[in-house]
N, CA, C and O atoms as a Maestro MAE file, in Angstrom:
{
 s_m_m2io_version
 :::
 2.0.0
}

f_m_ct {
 s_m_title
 :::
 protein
 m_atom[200] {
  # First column is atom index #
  i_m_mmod_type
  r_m_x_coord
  r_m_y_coord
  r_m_z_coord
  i_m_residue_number
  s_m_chain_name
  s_m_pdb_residue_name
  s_m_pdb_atom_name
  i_m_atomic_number
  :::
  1 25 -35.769 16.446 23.478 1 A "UNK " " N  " 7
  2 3 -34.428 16.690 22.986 1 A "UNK " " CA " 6
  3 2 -34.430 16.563 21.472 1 A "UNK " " C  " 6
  4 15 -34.962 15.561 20.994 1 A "UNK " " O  " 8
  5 25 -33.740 17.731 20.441 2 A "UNK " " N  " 7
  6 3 -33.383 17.784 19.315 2 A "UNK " " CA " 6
  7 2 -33.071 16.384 18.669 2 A "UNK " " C  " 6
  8 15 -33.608 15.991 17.633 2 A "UNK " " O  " 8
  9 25 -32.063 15.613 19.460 3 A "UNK " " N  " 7
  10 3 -31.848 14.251 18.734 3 A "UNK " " CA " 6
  11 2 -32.542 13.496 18.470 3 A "UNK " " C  " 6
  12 15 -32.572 12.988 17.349 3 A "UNK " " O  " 8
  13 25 -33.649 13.054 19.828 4 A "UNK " " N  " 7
  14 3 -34.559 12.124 19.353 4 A "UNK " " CA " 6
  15 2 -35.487 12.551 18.243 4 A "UNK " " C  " 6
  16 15 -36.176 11.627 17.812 4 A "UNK " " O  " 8
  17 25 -35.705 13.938 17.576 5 A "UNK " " N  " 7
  18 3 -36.102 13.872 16.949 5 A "UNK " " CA " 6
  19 2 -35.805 13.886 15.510 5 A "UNK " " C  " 6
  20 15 -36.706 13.949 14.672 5 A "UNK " " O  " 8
  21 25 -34.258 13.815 15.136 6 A "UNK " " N  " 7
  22 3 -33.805 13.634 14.262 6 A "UNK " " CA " 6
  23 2 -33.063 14.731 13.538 6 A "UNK " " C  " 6
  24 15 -32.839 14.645 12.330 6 A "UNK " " O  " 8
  25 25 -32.647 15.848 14.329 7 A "UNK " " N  " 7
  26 3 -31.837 16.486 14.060 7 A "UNK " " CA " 6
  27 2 -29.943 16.015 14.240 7 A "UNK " " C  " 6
  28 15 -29.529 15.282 15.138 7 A "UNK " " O  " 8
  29 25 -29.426 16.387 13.608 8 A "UNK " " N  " 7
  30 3 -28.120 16.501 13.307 8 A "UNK " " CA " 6
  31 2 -27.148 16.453 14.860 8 A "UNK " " C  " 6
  32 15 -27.670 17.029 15.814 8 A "UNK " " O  " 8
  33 25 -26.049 15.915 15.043 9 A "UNK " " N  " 7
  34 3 -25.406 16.313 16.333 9 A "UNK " " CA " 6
  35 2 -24.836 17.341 16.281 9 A "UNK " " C  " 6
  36 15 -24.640 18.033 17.280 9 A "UNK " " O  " 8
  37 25 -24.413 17.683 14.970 10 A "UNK " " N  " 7
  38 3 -23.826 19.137 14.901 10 A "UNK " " CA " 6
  39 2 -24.398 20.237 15.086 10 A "UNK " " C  " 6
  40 15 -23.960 21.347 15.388 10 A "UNK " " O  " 8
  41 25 -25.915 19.664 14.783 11 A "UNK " " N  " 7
  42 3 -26.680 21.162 14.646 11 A "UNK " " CA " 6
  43 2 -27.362 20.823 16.075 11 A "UNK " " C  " 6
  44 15 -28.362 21.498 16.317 11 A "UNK " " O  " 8
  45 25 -27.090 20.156 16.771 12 A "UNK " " N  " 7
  46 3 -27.538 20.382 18.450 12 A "UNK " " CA " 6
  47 2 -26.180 20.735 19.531 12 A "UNK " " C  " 6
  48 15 -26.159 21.303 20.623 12 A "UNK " " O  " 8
  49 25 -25.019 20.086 18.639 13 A "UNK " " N  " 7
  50 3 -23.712 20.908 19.377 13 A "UNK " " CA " 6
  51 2 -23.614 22.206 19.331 13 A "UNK " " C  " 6
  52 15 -22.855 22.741 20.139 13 A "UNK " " O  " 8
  53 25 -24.449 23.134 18.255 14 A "UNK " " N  " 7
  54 3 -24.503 24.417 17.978 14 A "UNK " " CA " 6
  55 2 -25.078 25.278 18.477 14 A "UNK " " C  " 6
  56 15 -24.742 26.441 18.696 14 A "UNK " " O  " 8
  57 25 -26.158 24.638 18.723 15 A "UNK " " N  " 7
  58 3 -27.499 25.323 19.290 15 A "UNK " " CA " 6
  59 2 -27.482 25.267 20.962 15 A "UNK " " C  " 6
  60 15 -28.245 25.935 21.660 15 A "UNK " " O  " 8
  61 25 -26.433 24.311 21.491 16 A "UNK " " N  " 7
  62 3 -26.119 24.288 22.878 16 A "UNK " " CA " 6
  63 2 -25.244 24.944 23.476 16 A "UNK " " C  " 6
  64 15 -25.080 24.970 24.696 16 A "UNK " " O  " 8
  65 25 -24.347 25.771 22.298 17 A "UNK " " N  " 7
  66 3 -23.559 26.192 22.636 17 A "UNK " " CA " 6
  67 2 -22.241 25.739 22.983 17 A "UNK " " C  " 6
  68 15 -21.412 26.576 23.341 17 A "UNK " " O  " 8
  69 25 -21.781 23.880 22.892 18 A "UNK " " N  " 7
  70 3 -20.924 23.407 22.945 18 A "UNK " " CA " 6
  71 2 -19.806 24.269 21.704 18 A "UNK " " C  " 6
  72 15 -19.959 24.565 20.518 18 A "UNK " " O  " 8
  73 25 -18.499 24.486 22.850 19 A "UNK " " N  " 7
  74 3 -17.445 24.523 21.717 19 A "UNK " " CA " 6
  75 2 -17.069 23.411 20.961 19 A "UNK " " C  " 6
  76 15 -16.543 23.769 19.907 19 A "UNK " " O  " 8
  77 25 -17.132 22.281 21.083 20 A "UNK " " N  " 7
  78 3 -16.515 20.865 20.877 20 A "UNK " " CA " 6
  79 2 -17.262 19.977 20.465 20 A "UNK " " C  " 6
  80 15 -17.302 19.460 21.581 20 A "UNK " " O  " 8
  81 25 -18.031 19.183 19.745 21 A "UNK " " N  " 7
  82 3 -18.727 18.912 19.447 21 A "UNK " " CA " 6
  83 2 -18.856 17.213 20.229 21 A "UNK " " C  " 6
  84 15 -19.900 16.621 20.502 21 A "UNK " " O  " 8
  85 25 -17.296 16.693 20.466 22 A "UNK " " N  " 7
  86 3 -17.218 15.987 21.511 22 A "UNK " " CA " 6
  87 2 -17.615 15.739 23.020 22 A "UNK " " C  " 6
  88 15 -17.827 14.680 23.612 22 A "UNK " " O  " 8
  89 25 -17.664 17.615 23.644 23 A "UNK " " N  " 7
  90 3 -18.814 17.485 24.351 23 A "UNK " " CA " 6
  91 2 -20.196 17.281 24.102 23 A "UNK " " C  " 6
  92 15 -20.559 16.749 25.150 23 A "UNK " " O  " 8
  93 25 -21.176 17.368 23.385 24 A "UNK " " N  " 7
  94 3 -22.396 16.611 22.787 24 A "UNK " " CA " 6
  95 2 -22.303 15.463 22.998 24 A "UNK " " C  " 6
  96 15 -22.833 14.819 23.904 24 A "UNK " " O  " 8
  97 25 -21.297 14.946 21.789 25 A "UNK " " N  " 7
  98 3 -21.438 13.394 21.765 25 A "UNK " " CA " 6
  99 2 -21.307 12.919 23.378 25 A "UNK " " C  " 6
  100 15 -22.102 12.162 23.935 25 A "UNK " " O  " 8
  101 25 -20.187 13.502 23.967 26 A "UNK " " N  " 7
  102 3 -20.183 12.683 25.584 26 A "UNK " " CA " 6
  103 2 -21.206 12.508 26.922 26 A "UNK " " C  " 6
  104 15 -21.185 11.995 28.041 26 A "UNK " " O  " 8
  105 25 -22.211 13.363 25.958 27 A "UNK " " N  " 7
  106 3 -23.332 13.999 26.897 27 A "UNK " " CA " 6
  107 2 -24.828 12.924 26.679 27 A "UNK " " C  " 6
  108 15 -25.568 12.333 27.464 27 A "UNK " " O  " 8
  109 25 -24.754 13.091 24.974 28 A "UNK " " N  " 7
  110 3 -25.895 12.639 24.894 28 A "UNK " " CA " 6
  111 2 -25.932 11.616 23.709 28 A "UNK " " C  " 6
  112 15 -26.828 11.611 22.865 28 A "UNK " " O  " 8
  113 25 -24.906 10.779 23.726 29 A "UNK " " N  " 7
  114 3 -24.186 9.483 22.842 29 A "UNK " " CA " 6
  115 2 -25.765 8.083 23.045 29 A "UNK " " C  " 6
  116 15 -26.163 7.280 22.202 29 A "UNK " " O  " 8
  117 25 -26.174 8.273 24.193 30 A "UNK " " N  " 7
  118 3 -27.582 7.362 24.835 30 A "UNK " " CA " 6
  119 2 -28.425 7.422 23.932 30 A "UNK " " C  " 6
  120 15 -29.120 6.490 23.526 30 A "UNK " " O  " 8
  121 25 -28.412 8.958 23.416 31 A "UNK " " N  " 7
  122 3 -29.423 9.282 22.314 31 A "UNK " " CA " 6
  123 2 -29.647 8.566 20.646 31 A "UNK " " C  " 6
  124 15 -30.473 8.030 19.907 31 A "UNK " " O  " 8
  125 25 -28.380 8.982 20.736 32 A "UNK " " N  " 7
  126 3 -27.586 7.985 19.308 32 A "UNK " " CA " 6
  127 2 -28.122 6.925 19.263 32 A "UNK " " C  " 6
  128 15 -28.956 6.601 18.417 32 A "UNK " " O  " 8
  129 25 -27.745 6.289 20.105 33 A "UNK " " N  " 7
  130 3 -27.953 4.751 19.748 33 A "UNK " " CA " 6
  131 2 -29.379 4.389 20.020 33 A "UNK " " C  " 6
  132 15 -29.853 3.341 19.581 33 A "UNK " " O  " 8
  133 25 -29.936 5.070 20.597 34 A "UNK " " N  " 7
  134 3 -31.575 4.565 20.543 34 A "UNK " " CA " 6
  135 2 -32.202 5.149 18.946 34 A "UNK " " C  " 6
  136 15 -33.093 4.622 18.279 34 A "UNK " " O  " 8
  137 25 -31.606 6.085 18.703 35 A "UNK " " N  " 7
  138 3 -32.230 6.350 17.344 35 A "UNK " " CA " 6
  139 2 -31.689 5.559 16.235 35 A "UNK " " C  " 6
  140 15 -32.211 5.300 15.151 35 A "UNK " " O  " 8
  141 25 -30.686 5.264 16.650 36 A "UNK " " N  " 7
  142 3 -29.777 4.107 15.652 36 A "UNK " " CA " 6
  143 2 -30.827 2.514 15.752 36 A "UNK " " C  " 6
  144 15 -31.286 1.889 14.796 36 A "UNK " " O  " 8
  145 25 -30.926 2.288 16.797 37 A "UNK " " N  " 7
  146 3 -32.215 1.135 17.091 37 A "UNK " " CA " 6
  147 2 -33.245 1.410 15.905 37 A "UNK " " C  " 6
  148 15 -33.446 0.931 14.789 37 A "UNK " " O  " 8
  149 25 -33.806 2.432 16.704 38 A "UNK " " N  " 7
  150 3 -35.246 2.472 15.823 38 A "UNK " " CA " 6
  151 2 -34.735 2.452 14.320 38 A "UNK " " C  " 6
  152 15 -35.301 1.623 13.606 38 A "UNK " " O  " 8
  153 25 -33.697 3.279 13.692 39 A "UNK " " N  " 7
  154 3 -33.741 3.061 12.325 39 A "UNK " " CA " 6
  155 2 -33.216 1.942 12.045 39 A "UNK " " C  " 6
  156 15 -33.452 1.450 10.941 39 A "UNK " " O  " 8
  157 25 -32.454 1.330 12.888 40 A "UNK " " N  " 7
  158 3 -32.251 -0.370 12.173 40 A "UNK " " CA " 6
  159 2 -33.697 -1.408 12.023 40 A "UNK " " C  " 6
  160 15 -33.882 -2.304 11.199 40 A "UNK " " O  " 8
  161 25 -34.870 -0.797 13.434 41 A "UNK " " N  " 7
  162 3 -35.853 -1.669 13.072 41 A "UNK " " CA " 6
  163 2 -36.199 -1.382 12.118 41 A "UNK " " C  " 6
  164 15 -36.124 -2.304 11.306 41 A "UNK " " O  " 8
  165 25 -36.879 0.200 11.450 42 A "UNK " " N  " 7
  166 3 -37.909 0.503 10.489 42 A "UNK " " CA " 6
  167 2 -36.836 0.270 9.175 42 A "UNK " " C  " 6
  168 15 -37.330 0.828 8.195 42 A "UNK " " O  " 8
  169 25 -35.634 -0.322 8.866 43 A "UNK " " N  " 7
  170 3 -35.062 -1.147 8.219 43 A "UNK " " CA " 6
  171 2 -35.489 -2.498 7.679 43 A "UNK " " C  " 6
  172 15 -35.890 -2.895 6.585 43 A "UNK " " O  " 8
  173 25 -35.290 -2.963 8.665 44 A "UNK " " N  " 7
  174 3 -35.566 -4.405 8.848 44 A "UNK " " CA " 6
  175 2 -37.642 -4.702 8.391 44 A "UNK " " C  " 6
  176 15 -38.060 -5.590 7.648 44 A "UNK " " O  " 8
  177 25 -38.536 -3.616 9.149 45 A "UNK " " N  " 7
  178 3 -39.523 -3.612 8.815 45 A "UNK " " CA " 6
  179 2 -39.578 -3.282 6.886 45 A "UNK " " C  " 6
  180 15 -39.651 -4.248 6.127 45 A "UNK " " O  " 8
  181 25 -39.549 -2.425 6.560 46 A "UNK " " N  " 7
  182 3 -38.948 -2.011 5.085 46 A "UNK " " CA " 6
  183 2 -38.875 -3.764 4.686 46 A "UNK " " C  " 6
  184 15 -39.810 -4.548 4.525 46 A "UNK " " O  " 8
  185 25 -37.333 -4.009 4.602 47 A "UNK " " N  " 7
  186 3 -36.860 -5.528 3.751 47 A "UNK " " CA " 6
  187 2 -37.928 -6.073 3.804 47 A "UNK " " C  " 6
  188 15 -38.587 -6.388 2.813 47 A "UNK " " O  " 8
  189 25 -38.339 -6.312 5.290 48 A "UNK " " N  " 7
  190 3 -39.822 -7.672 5.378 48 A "UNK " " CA " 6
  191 2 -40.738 -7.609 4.407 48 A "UNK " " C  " 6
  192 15 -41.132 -8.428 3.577 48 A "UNK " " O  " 8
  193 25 -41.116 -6.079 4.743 49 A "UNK " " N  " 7
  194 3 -42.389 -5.762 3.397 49 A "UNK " " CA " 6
  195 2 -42.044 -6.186 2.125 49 A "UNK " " C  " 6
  196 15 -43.066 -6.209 1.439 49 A "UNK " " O  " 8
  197 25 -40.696 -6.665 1.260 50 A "UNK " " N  " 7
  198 3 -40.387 -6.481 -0.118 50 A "UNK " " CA " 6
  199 2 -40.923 -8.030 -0.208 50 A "UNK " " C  " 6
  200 15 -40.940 -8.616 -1.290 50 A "UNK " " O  " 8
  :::
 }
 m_bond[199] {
  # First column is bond index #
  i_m_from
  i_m_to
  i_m_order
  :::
  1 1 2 1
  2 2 3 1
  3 3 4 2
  4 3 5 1
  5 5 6 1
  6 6 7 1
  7 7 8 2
  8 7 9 1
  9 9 10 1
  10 10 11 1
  11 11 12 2
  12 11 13 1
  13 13 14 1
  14 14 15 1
  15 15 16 2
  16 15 17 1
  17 17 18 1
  18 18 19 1
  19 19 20 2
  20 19 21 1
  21 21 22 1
  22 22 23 1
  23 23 24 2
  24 23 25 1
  25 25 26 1
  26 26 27 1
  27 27 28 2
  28 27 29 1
  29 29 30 1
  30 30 31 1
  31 31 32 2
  32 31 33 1
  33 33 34 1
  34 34 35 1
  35 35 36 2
  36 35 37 1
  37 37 38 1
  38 38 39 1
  39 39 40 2
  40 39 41 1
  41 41 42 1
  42 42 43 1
  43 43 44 2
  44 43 45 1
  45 45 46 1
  46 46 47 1
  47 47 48 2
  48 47 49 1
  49 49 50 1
  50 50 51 1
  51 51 52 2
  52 51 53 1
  53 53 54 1
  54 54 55 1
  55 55 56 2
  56 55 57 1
  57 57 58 1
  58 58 59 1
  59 59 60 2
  60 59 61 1
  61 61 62 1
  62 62 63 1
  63 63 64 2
  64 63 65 1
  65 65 66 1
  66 66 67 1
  67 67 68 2
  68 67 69 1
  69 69 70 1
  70 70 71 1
  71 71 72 2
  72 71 73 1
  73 73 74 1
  74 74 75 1
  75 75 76 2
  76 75 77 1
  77 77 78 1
  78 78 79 1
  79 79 80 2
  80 79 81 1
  81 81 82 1
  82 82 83 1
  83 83 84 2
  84 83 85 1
  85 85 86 1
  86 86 87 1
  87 87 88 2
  88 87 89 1
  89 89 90 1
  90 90 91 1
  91 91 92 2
  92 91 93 1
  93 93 94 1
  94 94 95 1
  95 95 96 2
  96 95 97 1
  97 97 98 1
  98 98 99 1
  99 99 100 2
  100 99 101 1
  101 101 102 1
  102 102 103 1
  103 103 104 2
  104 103 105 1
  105 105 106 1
  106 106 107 1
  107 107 108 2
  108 107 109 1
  109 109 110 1
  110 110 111 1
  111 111 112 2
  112 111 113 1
  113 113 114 1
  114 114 115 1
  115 115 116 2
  116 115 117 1
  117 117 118 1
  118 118 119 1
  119 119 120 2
  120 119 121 1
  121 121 122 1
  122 122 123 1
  123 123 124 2
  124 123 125 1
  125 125 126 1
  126 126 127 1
  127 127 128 2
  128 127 129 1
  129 129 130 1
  130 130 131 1
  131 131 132 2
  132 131 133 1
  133 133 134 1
  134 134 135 1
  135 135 136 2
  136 135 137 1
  137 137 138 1
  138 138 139 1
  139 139 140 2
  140 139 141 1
  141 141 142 1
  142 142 143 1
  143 143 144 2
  144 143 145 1
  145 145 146 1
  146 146 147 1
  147 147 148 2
  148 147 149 1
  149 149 150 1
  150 150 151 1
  151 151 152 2
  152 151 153 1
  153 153 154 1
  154 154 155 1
  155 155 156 2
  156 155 157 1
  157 157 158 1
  158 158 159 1
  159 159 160 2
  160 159 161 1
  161 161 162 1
  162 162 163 1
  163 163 164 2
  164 163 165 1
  165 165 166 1
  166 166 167 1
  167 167 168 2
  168 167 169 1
  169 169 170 1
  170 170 171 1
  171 171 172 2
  172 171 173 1
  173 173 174 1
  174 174 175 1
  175 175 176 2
  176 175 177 1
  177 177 178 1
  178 178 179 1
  179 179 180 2
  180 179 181 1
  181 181 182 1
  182 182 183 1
  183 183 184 2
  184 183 185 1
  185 185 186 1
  186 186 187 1
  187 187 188 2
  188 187 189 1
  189 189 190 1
  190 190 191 1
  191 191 192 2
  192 191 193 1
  193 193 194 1
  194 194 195 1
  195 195 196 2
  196 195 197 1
  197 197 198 1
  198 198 199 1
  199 199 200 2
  :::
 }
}
């Protein structure tokens, strides 16, 4: 899937053909937040290193 790899929700609401972009988010919101994870770790990894 487009998200996990770091494309845009808009530009996967587009490409799916959703009119609404709210359908996306209601579909594949699971996605979000696991990528939201990983960039809070490689965050947190980042600070450590300074």
């Amino acid at each position: 899937m487009q998200l996990g790899k770091g494309f845009s929700i808009q530009y996967v609401s587009k490409r799916l053909g959703h009119a609404d972009i709210t359908t996306t988010l209601s579909i594949y919101s699971h996605l979000l937040e696991e990528s939201q994870k990983q960039e809070e770790n490689k965050t947190l990894e980042v600070l450590r290193s300074m």
